[in-house]
Every structure is written in C-alpha cells, then in structure tokens.
N, C-alpha and C positions, 0 to 999 in steps of 0.2 A: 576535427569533426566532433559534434556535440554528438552524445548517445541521449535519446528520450523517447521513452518508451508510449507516451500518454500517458492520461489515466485510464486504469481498466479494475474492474472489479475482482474480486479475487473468486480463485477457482472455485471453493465451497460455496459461491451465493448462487441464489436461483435465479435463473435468467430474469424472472420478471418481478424480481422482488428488487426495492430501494433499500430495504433496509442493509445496506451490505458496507464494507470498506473497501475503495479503491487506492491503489499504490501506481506509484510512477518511480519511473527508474531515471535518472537523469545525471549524468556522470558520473561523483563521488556521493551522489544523495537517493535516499529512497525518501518519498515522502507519501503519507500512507492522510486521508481524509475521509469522512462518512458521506455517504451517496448520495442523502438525501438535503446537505446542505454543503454543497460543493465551492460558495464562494467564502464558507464560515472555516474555522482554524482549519488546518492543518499540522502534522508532526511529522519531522525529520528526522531519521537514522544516517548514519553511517551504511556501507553494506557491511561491515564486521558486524557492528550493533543490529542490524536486520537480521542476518543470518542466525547469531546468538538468543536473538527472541523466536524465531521462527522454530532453533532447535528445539527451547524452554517451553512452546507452546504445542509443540507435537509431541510433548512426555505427556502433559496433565489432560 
C-alpha cells in the first residue's frame, strides 16, 4: 500500500494566504513545492533529510 499524503500547506501559513510551502509525504519521499506555482519545480528530501532540516530550522 502507497502512503500519500497530498499536497497540504504547512502549519505556519495563513489560510488565505498563497504565498506558503506545501509538502507531501509519499512513501520514502517528502517533496516540499511553493503554492503559488504548483506545476513549477519541486524539491525532495529523504524523511531523515526532512527531519534534519526541520530540526536546523526550528533553532534559527
């Protein structure tokens, strides 16, 4: 069974705000894209590498 989360925006955005990041969970992948161009890049993590930035980003 696949795990996939969709895309969802991340907790800190404002409901009615585009300017946000959304992430999707998707087996061994997190892939994290900006909201307001959803079919433009996108960047993938690992969840170790997710996790590891997620820690590094809630020190600064």
């Amino acid at each position: 069974m696949t795990r996939d989360t969709g895309w969802f925006k991340s907790s800190r955005s404002a409901a009615t705000s585009d300017a946000c990041v959304e992430v999707r969970f998707v087996d061994t992948t997190v892939g994290v894209r900006d909201s307001k161009n959803t079919t433009g890049p996108r960047v993938s993590f690992s969840p170790r590498a997710w996790r590891s930035f997620l820690t590094s980003a809630k020190r600064h």
